[in-house]
mmCIF file of the N, C-alpha and C atoms, coordinates in Angstrom:
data_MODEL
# 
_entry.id   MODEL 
# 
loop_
_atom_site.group_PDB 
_atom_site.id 
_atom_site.type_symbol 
_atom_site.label_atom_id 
_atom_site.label_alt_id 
_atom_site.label_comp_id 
_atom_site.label_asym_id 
_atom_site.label_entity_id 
_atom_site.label_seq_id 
_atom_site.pdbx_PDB_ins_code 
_atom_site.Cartn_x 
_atom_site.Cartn_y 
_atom_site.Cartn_z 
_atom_site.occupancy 
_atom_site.B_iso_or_equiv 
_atom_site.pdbx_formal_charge 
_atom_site.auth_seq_id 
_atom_site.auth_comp_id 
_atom_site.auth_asym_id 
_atom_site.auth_atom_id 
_atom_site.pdbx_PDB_model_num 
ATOM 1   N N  . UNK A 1 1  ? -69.657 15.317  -107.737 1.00 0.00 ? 1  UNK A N  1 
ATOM 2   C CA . UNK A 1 1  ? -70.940 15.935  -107.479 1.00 0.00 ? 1  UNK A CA 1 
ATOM 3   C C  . UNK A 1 1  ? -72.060 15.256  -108.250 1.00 0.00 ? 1  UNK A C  1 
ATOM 4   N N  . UNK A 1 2  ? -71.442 14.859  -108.879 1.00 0.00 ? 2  UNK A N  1 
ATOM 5   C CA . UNK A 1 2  ? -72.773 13.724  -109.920 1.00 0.00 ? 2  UNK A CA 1 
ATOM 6   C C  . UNK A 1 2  ? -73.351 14.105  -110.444 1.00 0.00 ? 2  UNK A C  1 
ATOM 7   N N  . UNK A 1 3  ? -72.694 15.153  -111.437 1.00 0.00 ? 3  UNK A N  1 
ATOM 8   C CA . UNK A 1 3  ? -73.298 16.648  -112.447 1.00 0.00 ? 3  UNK A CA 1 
ATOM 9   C C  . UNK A 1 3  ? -72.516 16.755  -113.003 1.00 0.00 ? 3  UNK A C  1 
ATOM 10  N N  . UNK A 1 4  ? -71.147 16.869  -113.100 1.00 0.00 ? 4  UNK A N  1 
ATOM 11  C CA . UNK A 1 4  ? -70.287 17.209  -114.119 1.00 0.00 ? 4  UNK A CA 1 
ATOM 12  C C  . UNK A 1 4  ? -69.297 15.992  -114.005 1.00 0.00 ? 4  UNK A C  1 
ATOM 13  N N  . UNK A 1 5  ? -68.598 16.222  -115.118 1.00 0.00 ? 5  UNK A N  1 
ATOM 14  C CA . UNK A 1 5  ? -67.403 15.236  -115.205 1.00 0.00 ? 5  UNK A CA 1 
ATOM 15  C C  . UNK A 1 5  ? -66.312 15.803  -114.708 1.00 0.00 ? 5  UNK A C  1 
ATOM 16  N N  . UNK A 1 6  ? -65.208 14.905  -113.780 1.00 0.00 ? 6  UNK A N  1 
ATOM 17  C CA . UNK A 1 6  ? -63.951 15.708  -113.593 1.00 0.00 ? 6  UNK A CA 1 
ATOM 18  C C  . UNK A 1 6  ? -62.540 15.427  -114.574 1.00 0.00 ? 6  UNK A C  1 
ATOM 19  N N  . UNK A 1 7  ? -63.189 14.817  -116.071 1.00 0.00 ? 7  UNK A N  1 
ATOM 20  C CA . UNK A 1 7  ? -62.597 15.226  -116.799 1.00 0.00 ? 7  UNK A CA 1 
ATOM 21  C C  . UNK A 1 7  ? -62.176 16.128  -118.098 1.00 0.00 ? 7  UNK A C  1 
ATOM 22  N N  . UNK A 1 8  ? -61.314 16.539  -118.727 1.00 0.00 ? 8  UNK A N  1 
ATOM 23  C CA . UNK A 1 8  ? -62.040 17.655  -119.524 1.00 0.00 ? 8  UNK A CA 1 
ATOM 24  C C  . UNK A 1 8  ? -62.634 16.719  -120.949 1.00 0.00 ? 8  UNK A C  1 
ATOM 25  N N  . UNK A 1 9  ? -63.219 17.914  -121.402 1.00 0.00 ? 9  UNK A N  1 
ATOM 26  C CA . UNK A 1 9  ? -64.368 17.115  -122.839 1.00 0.00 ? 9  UNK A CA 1 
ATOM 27  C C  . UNK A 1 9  ? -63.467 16.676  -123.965 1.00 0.00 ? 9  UNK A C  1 
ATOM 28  N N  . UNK A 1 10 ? -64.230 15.843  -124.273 1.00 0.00 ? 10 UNK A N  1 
ATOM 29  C CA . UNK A 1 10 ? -62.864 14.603  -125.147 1.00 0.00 ? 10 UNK A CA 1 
ATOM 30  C C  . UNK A 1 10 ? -62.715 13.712  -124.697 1.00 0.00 ? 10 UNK A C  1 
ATOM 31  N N  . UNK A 1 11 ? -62.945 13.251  -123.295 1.00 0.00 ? 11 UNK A N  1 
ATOM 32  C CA . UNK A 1 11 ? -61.526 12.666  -122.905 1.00 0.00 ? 11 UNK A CA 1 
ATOM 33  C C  . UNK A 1 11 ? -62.272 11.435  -123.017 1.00 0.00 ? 11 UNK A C  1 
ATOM 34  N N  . UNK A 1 12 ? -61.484 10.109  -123.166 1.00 0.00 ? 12 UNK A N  1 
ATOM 35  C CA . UNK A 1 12 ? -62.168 8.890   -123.612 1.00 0.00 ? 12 UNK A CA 1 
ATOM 36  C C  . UNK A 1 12 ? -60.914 8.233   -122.505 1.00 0.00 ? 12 UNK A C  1 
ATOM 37  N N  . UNK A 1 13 ? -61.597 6.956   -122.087 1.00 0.00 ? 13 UNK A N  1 
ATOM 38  C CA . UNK A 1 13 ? -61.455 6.029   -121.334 1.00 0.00 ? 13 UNK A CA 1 
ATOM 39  C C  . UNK A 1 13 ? -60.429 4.355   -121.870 1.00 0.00 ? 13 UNK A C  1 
ATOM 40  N N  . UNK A 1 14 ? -59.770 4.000   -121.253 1.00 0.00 ? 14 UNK A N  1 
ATOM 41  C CA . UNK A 1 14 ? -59.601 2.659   -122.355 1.00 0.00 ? 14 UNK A CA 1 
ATOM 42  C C  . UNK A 1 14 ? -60.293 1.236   -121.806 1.00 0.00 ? 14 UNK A C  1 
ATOM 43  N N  . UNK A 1 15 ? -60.488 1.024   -123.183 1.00 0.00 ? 15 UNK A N  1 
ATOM 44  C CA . UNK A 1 15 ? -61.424 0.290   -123.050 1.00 0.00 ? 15 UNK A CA 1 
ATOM 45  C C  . UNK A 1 15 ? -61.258 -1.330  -122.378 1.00 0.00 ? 15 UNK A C  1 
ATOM 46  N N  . UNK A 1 16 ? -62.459 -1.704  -121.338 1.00 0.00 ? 16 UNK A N  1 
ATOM 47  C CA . UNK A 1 16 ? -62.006 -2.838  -120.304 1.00 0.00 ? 16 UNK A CA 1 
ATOM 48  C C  . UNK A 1 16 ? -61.593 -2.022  -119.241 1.00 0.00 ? 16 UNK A C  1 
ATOM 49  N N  . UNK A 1 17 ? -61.341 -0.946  -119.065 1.00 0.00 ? 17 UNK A N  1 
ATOM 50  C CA . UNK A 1 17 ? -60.971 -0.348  -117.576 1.00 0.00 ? 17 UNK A CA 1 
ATOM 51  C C  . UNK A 1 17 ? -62.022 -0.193  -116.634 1.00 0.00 ? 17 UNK A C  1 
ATOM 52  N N  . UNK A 1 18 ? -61.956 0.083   -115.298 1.00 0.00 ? 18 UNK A N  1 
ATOM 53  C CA . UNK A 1 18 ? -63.120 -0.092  -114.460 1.00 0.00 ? 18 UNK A CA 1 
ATOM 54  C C  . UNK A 1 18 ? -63.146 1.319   -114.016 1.00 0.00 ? 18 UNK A C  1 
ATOM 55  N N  . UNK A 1 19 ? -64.080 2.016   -114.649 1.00 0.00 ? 19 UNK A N  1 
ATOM 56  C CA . UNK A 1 19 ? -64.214 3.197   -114.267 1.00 0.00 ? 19 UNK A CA 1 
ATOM 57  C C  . UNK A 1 19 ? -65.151 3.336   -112.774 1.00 0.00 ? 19 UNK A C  1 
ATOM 58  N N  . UNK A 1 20 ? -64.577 3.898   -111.895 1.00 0.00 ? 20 UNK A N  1 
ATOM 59  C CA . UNK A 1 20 ? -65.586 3.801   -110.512 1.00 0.00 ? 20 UNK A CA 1 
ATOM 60  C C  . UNK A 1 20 ? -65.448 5.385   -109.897 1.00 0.00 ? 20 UNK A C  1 
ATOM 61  N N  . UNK A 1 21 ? -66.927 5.245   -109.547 1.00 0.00 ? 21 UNK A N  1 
ATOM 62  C CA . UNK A 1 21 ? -67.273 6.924   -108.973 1.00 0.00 ? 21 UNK A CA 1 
ATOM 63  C C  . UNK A 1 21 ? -68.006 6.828   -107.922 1.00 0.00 ? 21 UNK A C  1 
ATOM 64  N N  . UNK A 1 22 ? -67.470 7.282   -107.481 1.00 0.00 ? 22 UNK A N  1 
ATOM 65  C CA . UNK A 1 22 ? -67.791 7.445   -105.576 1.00 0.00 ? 22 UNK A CA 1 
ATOM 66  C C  . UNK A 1 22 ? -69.606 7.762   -105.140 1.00 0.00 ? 22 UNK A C  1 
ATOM 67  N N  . UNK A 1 23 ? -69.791 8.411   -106.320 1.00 0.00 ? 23 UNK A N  1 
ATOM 68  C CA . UNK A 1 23 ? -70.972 9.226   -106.115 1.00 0.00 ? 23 UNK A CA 1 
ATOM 69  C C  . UNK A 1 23 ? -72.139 7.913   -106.240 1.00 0.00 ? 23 UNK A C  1 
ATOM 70  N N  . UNK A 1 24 ? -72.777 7.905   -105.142 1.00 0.00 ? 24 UNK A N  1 
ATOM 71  C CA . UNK A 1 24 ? -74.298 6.636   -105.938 1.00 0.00 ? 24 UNK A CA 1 
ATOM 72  C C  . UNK A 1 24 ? -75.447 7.724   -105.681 1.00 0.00 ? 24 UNK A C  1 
ATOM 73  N N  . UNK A 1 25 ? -75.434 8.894   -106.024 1.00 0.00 ? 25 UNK A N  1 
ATOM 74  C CA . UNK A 1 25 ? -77.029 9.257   -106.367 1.00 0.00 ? 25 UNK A CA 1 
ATOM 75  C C  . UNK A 1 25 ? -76.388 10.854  -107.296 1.00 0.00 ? 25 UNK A C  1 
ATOM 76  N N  . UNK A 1 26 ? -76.924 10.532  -108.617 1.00 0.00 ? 26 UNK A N  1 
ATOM 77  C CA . UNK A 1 26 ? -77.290 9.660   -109.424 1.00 0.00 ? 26 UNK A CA 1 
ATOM 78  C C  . UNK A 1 26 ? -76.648 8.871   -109.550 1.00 0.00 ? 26 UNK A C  1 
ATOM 79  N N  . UNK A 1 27 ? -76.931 7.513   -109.612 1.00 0.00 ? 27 UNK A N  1 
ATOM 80  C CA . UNK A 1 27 ? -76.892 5.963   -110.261 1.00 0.00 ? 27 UNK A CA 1 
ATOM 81  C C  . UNK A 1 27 ? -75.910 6.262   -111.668 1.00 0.00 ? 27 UNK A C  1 
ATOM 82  N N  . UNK A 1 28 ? -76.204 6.993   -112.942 1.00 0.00 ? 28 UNK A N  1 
ATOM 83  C CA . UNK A 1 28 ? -75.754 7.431   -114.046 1.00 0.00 ? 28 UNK A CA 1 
ATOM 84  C C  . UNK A 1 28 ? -75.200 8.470   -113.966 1.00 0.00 ? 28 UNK A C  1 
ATOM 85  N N  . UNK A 1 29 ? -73.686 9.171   -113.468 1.00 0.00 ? 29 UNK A N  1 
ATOM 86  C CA . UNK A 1 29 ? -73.239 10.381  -113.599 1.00 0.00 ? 29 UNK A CA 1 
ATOM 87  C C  . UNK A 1 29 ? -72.241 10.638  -115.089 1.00 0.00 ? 29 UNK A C  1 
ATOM 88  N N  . UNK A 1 30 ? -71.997 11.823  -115.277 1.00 0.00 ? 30 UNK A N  1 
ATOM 89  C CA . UNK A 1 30 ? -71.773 11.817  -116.792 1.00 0.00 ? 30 UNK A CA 1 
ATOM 90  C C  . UNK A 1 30 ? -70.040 11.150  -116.812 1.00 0.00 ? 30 UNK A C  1 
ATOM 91  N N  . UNK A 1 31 ? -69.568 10.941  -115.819 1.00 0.00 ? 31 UNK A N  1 
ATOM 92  C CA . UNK A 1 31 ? -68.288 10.270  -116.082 1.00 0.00 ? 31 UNK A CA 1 
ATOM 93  C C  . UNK A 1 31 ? -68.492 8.696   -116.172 1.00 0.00 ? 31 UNK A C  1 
ATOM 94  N N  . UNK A 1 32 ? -69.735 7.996   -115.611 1.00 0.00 ? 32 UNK A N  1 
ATOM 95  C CA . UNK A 1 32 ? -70.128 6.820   -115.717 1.00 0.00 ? 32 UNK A CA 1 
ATOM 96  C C  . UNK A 1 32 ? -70.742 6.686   -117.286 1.00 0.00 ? 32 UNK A C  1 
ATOM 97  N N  . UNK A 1 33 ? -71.396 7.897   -117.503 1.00 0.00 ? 33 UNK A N  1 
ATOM 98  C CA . UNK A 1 33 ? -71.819 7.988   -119.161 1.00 0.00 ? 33 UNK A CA 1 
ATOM 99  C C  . UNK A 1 33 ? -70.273 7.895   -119.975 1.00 0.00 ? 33 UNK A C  1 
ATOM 100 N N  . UNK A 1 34 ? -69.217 8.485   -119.865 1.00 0.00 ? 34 UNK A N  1 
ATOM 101 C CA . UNK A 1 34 ? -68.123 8.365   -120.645 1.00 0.00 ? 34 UNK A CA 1 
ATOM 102 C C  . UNK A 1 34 ? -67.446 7.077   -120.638 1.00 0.00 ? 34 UNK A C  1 
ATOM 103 N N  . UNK A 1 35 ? -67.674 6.610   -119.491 1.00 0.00 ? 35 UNK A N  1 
ATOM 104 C CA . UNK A 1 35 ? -66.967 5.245   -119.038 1.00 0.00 ? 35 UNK A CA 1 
ATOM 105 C C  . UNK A 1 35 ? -67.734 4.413   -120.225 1.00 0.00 ? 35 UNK A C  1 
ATOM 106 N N  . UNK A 1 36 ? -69.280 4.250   -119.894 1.00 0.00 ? 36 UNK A N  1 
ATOM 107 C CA . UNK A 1 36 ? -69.747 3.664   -121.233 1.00 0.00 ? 36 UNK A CA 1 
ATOM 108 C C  . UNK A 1 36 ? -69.519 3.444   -122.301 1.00 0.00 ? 36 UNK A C  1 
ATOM 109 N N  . UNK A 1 37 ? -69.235 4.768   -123.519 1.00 0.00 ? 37 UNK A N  1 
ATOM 110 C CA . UNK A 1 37 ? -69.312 5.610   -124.317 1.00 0.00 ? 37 UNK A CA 1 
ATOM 111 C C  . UNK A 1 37 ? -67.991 4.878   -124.722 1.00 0.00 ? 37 UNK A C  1 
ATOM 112 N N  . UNK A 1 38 ? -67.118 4.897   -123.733 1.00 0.00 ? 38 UNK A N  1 
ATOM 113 C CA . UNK A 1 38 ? -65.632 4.539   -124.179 1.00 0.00 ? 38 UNK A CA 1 
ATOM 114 C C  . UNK A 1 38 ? -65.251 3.104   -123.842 1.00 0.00 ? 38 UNK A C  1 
ATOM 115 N N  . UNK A 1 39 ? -66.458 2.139   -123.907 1.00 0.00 ? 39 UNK A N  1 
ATOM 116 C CA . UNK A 1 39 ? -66.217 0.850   -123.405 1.00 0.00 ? 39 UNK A CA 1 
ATOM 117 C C  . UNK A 1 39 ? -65.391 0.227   -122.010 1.00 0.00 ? 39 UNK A C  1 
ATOM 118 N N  . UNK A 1 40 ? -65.342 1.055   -120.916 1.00 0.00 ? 40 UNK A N  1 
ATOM 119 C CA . UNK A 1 40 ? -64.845 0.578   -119.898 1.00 0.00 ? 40 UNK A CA 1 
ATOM 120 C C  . UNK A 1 40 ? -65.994 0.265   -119.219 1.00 0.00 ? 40 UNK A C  1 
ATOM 121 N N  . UNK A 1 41 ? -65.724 -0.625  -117.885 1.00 0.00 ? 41 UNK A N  1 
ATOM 122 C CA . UNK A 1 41 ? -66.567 -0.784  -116.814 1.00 0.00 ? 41 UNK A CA 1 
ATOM 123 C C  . UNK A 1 41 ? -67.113 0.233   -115.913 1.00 0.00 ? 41 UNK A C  1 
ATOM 124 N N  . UNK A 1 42 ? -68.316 0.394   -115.799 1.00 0.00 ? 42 UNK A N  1 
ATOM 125 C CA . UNK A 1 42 ? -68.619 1.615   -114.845 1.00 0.00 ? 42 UNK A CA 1 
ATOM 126 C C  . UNK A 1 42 ? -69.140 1.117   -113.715 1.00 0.00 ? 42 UNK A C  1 
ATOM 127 N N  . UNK A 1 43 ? -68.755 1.739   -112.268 1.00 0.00 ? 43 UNK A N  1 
ATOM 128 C CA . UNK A 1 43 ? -69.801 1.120   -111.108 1.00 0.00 ? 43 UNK A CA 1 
ATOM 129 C C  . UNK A 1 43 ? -69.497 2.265   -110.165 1.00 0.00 ? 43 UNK A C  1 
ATOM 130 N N  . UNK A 1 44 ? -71.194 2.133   -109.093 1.00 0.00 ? 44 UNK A N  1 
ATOM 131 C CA . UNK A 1 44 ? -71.199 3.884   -108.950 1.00 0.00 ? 44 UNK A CA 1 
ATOM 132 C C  . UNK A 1 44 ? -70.893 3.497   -107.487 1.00 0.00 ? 44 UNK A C  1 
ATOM 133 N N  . UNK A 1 45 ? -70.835 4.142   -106.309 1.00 0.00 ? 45 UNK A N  1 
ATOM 134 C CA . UNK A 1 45 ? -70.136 4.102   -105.106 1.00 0.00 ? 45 UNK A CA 1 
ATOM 135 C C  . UNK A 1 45 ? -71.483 3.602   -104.214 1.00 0.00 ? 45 UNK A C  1 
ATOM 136 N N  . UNK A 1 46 ? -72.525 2.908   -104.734 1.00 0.00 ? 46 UNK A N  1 
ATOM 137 C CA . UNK A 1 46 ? -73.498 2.889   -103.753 1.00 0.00 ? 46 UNK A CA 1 
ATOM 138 C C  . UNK A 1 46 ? -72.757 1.487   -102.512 1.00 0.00 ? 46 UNK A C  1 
ATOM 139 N N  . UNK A 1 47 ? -72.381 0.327   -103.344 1.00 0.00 ? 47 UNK A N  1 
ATOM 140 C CA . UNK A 1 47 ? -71.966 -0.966  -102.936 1.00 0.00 ? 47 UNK A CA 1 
ATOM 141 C C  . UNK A 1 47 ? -71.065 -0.107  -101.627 1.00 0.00 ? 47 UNK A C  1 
ATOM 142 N N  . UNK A 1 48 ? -69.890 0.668   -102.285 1.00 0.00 ? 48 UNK A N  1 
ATOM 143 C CA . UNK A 1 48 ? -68.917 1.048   -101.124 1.00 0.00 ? 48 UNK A CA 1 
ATOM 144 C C  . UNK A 1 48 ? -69.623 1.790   -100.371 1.00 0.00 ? 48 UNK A C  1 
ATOM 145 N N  . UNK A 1 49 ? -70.446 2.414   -100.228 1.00 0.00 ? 49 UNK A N  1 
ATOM 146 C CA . UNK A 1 49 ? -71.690 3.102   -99.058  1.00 0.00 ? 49 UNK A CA 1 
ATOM 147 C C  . UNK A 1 49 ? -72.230 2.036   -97.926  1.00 0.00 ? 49 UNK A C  1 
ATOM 148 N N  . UNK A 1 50 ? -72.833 1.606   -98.467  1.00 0.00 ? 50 UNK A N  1 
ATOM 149 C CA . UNK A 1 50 ? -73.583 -0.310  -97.706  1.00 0.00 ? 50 UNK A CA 1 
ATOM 150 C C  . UNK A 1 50 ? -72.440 -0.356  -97.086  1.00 0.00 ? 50 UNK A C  1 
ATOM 151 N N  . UNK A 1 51 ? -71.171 -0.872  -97.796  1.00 0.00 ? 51 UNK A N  1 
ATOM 152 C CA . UNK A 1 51 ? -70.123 -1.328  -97.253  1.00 0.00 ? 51 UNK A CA 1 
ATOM 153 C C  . UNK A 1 51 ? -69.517 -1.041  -95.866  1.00 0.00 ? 51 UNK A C  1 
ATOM 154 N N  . UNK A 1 52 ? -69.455 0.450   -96.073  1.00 0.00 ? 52 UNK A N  1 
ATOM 155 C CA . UNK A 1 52 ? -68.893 1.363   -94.837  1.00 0.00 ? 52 UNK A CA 1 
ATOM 156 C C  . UNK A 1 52 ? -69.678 1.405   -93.917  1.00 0.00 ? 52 UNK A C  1 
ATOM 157 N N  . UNK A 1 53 ? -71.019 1.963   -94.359  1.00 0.00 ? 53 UNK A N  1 
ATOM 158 C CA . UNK A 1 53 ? -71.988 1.633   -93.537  1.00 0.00 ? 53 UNK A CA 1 
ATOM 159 C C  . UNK A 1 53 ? -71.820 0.016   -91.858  1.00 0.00 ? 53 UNK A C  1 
ATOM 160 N N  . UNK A 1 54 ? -72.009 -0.860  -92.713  1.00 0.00 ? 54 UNK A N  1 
ATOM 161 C CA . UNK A 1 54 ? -71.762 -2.158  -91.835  1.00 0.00 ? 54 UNK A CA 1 
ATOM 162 C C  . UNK A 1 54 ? -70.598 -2.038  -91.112  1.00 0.00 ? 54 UNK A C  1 
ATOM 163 N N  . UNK A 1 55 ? -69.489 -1.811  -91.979  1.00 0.00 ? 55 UNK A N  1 
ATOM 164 C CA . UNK A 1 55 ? -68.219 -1.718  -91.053  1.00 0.00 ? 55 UNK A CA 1 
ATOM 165 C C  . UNK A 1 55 ? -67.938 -0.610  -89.875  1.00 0.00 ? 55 UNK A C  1 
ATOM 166 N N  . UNK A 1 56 ? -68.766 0.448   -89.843  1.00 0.00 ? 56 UNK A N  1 
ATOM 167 C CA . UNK A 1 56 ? -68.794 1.498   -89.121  1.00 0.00 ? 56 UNK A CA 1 
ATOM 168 C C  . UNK A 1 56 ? -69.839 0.253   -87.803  1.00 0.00 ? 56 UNK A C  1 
ATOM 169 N N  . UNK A 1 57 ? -70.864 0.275   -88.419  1.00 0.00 ? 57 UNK A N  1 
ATOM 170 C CA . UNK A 1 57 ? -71.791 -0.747  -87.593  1.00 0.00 ? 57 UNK A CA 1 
ATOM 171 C C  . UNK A 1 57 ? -70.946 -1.815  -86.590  1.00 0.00 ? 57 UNK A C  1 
ATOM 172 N N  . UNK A 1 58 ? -70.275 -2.479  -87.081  1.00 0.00 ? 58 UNK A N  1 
ATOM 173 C CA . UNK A 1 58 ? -69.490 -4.005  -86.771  1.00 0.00 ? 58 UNK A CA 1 
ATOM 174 C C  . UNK A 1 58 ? -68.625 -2.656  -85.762  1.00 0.00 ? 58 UNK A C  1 
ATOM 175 N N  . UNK A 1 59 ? -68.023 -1.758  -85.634  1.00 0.00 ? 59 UNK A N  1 
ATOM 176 C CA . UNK A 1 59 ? -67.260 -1.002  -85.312  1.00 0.00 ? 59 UNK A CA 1 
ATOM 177 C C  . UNK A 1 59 ? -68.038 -0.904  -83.422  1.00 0.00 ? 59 UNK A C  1 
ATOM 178 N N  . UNK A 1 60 ? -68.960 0.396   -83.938  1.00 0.00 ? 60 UNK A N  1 
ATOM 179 C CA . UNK A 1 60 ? -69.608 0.926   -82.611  1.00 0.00 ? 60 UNK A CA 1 
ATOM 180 C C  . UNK A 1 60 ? -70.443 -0.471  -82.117  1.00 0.00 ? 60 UNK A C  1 
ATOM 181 N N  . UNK A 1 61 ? -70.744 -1.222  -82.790  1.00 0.00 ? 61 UNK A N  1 
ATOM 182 C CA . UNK A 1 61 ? -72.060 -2.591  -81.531  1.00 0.00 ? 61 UNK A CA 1 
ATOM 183 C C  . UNK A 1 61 ? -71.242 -3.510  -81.730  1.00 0.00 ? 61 UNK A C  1 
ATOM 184 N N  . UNK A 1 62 ? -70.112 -3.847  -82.122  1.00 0.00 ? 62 UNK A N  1 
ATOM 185 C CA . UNK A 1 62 ? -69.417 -5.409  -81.981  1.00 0.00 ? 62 UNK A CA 1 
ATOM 186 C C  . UNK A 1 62 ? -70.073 -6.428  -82.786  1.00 0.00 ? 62 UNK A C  1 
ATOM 187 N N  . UNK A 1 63 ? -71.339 -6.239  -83.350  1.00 0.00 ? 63 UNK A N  1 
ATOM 188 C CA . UNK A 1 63 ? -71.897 -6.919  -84.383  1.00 0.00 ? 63 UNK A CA 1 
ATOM 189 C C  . UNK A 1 63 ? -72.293 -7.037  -85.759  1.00 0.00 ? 63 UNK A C  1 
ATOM 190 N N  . UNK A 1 64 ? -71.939 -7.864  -86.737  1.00 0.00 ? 64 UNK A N  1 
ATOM 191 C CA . UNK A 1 64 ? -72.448 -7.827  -88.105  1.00 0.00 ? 64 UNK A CA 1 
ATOM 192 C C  . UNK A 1 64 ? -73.825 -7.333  -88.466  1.00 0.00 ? 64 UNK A C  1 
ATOM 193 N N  . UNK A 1 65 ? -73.940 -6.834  -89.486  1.00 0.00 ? 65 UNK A N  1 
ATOM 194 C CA . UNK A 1 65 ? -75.295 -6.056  -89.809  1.00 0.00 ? 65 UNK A CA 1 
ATOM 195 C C  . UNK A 1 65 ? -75.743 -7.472  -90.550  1.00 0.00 ? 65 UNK A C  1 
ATOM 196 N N  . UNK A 1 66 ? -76.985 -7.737  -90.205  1.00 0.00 ? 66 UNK A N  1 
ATOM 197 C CA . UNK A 1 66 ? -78.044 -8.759  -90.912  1.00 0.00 ? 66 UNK A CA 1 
ATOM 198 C C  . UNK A 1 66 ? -78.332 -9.272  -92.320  1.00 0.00 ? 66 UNK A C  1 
ATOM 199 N N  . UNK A 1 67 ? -77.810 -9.306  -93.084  1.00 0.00 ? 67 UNK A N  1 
ATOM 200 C CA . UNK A 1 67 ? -77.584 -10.214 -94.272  1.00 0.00 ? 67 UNK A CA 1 
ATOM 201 C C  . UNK A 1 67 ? -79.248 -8.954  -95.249  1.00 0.00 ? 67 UNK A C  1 
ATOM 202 N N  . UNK A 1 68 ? -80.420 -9.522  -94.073  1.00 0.00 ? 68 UNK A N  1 
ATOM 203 C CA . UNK A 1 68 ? -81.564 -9.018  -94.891  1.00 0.00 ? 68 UNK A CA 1 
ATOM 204 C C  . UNK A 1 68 ? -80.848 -7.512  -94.828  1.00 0.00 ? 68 UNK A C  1 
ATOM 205 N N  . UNK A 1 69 ? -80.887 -7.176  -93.558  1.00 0.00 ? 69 UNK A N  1 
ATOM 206 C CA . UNK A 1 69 ? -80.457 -5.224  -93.341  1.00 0.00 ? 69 UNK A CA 1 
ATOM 207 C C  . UNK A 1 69 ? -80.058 -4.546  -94.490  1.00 0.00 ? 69 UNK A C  1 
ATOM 208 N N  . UNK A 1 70 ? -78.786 -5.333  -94.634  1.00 0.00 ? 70 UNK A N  1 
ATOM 209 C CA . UNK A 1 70 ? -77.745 -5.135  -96.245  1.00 0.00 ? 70 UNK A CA 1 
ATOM 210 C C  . UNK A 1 70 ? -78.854 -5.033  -97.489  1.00 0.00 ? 70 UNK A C  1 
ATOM 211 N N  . UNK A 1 71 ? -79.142 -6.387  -97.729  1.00 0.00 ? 71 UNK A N  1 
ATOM 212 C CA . UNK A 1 71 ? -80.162 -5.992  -98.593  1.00 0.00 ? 71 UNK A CA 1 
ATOM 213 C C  . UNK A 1 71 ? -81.469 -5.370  -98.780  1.00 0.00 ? 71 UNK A C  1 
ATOM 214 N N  . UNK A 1 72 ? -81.973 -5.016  -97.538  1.00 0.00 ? 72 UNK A N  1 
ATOM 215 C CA . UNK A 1 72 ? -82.752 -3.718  -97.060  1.00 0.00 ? 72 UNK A CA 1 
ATOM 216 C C  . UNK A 1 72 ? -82.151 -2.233  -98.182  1.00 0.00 ? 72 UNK A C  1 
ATOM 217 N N  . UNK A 1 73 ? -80.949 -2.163  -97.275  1.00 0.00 ? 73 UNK A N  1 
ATOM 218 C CA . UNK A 1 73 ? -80.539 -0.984  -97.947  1.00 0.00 ? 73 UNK A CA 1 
ATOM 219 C C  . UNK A 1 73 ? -79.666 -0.907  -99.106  1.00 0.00 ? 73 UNK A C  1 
ATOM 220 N N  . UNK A 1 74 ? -79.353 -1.526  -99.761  1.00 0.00 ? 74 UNK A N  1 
ATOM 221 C CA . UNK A 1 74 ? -78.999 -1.746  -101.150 1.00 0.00 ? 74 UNK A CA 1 
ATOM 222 C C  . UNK A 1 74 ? -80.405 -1.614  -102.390 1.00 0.00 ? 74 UNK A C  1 
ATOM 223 N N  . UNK A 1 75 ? -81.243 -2.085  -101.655 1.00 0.00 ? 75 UNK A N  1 
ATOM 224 C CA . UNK A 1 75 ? -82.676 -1.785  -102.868 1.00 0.00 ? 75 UNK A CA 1 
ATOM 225 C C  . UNK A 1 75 ? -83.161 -0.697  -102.198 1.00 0.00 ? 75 UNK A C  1 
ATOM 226 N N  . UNK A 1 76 ? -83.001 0.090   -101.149 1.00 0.00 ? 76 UNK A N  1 
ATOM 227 C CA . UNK A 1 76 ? -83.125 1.388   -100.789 1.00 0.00 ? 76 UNK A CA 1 
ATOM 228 C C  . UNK A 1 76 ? -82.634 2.340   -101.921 1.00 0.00 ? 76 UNK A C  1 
ATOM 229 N N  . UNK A 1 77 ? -81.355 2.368   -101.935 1.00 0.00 ? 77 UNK A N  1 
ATOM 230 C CA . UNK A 1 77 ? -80.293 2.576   -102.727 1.00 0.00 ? 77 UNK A CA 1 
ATOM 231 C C  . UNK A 1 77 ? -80.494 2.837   -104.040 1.00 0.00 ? 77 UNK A C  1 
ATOM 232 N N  . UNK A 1 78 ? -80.819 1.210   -104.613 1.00 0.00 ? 78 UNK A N  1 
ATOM 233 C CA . UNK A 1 78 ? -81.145 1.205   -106.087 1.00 0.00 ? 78 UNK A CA 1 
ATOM 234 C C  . UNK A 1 78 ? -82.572 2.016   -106.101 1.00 0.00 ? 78 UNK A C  1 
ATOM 235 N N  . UNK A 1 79 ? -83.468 1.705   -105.484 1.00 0.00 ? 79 UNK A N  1 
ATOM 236 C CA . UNK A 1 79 ? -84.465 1.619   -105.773 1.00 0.00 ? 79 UNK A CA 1 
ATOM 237 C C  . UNK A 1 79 ? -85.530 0.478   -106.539 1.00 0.00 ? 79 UNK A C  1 
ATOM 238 N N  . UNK A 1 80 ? -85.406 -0.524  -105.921 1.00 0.00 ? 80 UNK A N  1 
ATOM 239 C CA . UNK A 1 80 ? -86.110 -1.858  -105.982 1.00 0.00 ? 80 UNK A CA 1 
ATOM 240 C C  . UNK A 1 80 ? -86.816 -2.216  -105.116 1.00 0.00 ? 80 UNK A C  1 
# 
């Protein structure tokens, strides 16, 4: 939900692991804050969004989504 953590409090991460959360809005959810906190890698689910996105695309029109499109909506996303 990108509000709480779904782990309980304490809980620490090891460190170098790639912590990944589905959620991309917020960008910073508090399990991406622990991931930090506990030196692992954090990355939030926006990339796999884009991702699906196109492949759903390539799916229903038989065609690749536009290189710019992608990056259209990736700084949508971020906000850039």
């Amino acid at each position: 939900d990108g509000v709480s953590s779904p782990l309980p409090a304490g809980a620490r991460l090891k460190r170098g692991a790639l912590a990944y959360d589905l959620v991309y809005r917020p960008a910073r959810t508090p399990f991406l804050e622990l991931a930090a906190a506990s030196g692992a890698r954090g990355q939030d689910g926006a990339a796999m969004l884009v991702a699906q996105a196109a492949a759903a695309w390539k799916i229903w029109f038989d065609e690749e989504v536009p290189a710019a499109a992608r990056g259209r909506a990736e700084a949508a996303l971020w906000g850039r």
